[in-house]
Residue frames as qw, qx, qy, qz and C-alpha x, y, z in Angstrom:
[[0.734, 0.482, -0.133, -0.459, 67.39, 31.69, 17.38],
 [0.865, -0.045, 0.494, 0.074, 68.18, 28.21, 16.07],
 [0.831, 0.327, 0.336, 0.299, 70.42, 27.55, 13.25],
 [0.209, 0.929, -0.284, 0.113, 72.62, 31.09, 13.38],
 [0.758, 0.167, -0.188, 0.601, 75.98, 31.23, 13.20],
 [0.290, -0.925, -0.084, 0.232, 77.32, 33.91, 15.45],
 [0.385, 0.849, -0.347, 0.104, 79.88, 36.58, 14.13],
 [0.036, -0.747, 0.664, 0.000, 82.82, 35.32, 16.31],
 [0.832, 0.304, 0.319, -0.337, 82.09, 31.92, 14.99],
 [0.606, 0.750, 0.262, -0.040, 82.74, 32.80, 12.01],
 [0.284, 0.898, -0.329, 0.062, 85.33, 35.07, 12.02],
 [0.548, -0.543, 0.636, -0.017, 87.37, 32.43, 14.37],
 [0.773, 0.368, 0.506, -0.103, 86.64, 30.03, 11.29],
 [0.506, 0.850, -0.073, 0.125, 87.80, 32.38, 8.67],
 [0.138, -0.890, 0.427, -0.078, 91.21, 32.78, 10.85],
 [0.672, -0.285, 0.673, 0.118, 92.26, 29.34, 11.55],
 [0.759, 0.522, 0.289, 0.260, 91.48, 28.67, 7.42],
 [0.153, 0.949, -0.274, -0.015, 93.98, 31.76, 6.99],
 [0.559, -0.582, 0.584, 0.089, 96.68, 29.91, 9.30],
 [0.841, 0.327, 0.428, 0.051, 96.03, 26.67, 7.53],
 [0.666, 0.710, -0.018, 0.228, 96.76, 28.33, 4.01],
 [0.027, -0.954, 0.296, -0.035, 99.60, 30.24, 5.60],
 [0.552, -0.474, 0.683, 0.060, 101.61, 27.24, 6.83],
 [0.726, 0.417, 0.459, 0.298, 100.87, 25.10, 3.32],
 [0.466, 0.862, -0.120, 0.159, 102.39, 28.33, 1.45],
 [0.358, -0.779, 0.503, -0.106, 105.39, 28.14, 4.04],
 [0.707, -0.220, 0.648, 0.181, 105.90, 24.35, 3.57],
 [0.793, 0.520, 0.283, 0.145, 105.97, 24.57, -0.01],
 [0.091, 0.970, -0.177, 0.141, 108.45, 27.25, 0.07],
 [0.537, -0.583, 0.609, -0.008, 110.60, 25.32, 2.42],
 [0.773, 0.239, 0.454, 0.374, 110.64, 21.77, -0.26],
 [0.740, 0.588, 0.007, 0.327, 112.14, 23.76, -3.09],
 [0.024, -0.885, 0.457, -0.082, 114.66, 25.43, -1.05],
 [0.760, -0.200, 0.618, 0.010, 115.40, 21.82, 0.32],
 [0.848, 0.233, 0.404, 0.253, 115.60, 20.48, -3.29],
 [0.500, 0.804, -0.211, 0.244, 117.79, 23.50, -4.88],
 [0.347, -0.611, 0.706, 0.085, 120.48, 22.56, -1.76],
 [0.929, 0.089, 0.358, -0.017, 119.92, 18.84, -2.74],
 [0.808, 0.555, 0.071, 0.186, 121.04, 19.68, -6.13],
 [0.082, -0.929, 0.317, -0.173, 123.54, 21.92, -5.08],
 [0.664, -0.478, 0.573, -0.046, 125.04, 19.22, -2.59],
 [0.885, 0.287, 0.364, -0.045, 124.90, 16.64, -5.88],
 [0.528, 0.818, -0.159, 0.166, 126.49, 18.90, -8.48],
 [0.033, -0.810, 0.537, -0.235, 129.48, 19.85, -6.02],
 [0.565, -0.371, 0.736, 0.018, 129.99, 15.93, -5.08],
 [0.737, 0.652, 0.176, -0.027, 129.69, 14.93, -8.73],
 [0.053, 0.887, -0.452, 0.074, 132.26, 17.91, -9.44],
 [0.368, -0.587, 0.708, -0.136, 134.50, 16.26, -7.08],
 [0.799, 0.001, 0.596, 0.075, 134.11, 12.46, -8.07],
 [0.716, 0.669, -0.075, 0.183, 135.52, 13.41, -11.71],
 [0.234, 0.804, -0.502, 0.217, 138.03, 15.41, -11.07],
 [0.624, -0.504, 0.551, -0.230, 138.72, 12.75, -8.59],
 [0.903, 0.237, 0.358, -0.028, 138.36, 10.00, -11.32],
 [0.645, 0.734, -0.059, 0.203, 140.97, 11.98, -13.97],
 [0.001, 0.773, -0.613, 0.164, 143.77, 12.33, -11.43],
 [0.792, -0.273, 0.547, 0.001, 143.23, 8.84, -10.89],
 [0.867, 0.469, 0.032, 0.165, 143.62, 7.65, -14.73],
 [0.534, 0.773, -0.225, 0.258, 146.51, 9.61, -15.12],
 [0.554, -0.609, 0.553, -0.125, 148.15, 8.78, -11.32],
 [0.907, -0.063, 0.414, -0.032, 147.58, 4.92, -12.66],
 [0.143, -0.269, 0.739, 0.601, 150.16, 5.74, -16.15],
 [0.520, 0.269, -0.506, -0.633, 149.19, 4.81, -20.06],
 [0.475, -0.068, -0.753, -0.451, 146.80, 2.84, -21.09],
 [0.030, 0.095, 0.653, -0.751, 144.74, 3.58, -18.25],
 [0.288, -0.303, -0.561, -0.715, 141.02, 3.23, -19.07],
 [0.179, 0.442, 0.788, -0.390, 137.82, 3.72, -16.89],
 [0.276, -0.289, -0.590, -0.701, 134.67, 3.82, -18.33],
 [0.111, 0.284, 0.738, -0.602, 131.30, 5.12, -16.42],
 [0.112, 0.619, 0.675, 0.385, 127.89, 6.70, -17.00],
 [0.154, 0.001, -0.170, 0.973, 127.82, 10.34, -16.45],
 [0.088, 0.614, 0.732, -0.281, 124.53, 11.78, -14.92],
 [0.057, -0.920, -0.053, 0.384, 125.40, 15.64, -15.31],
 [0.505, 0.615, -0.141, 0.588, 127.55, 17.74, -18.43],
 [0.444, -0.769, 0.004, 0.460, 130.26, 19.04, -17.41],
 [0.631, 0.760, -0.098, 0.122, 133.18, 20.75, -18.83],
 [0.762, -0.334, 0.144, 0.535, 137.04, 20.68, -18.37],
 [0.455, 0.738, -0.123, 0.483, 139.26, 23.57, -18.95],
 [0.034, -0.625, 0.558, -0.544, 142.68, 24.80, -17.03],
 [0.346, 0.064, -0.842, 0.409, 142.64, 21.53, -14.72],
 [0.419, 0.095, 0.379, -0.820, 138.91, 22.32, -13.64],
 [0.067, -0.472, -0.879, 0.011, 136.05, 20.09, -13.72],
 [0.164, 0.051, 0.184, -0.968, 132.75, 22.61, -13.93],
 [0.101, -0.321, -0.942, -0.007, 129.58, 21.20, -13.04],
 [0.167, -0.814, -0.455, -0.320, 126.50, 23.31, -13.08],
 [0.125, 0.880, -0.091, 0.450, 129.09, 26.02, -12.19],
 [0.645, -0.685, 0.315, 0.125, 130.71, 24.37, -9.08],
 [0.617, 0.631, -0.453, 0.124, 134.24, 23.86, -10.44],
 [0.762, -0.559, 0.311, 0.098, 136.88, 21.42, -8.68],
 [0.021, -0.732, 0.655, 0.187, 140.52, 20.92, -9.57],
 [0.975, 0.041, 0.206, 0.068, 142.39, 17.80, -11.19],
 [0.188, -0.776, 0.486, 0.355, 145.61, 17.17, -11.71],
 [0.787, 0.302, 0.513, 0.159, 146.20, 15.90, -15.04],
 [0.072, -0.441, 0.380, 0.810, 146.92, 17.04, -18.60],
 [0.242, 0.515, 0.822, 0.027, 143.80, 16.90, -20.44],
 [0.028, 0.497, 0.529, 0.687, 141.76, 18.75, -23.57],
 [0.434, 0.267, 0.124, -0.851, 139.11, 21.69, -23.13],
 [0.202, -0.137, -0.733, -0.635, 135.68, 20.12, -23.58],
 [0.652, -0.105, 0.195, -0.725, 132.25, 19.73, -23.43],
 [0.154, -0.073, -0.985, -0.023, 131.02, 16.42, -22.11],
 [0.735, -0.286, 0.024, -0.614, 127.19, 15.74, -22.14],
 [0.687, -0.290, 0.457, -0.484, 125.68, 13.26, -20.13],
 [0.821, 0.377, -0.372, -0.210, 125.89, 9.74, -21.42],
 [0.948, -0.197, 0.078, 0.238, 128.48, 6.65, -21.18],
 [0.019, 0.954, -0.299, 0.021, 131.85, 8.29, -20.54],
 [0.880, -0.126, -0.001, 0.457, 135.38, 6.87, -20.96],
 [0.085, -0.950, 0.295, 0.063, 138.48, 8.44, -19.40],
 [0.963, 0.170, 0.159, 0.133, 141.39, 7.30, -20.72],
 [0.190, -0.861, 0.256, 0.396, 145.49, 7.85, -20.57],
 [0.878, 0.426, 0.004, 0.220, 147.56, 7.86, -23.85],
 [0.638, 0.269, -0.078, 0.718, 151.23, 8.09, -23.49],
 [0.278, -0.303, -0.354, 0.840, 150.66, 10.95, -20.04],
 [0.425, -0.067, -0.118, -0.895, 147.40, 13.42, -21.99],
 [0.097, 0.203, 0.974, -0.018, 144.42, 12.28, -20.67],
 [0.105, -0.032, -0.527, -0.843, 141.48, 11.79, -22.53],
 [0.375, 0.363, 0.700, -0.487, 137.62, 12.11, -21.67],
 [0.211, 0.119, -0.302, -0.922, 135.29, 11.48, -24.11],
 [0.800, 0.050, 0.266, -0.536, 131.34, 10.53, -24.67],
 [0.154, -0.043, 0.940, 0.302, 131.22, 6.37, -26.20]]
């Protein structure tokens, strides 16, 4: 007969569309693991480039001043930098605070250095 479709046709038809969907639910799975390392990788080299930046003010003596633009809050207690929970060390003497995001100056007075939002 003209114009049937035969069952294994069909069902071969119905399988490859299965695959299909399977591998598009796989690759979508796979980007957001990819972009929660991403961020991951970001936060924890972030982390690091403060605490890197506040032993520098305070290496360089008073009246040390850099000024940047912070992407990410962080906070600073006990010689810790804590970025979306990765925490890295600095060696300074410097306040407990919360810094949001924004234009940031770090800055040494007389050996306490100081971070705060401008």
């Amino acid at each position: 007969m003209k114009g049937q479709v035969s069952m294994e046709v069909i069902i071969g038809a119905i399988i490859l569309l299965l695959v299909l969907v399977f591998i598009w639910i796989y690759s979508i799975q796979t980007n957001e693991g990819i972009d929660a390392l991403k961020n991951s990788v970001e936060s924890k080299s972030y982390c690091r480039e403060i605490a890197d930046t506040i032993s520098s003010v305070y290496a360089s003596g008073t009246k040390t001043t850099i000024e940047f633009y912070s992407e990410k809050d962080f906070n600073l207690s006990n010689g810790m930098v804590d970025v979306n929970g990765f925490l890295c060390s600095y060696y300074a003497e410097a306040e407990e605070k919360f810094i949001a995001k924004g234009n940031i100056r770090i800055k040494d007075l007389n050996g306490v250095v100081v971070i705060e939002n401008i």
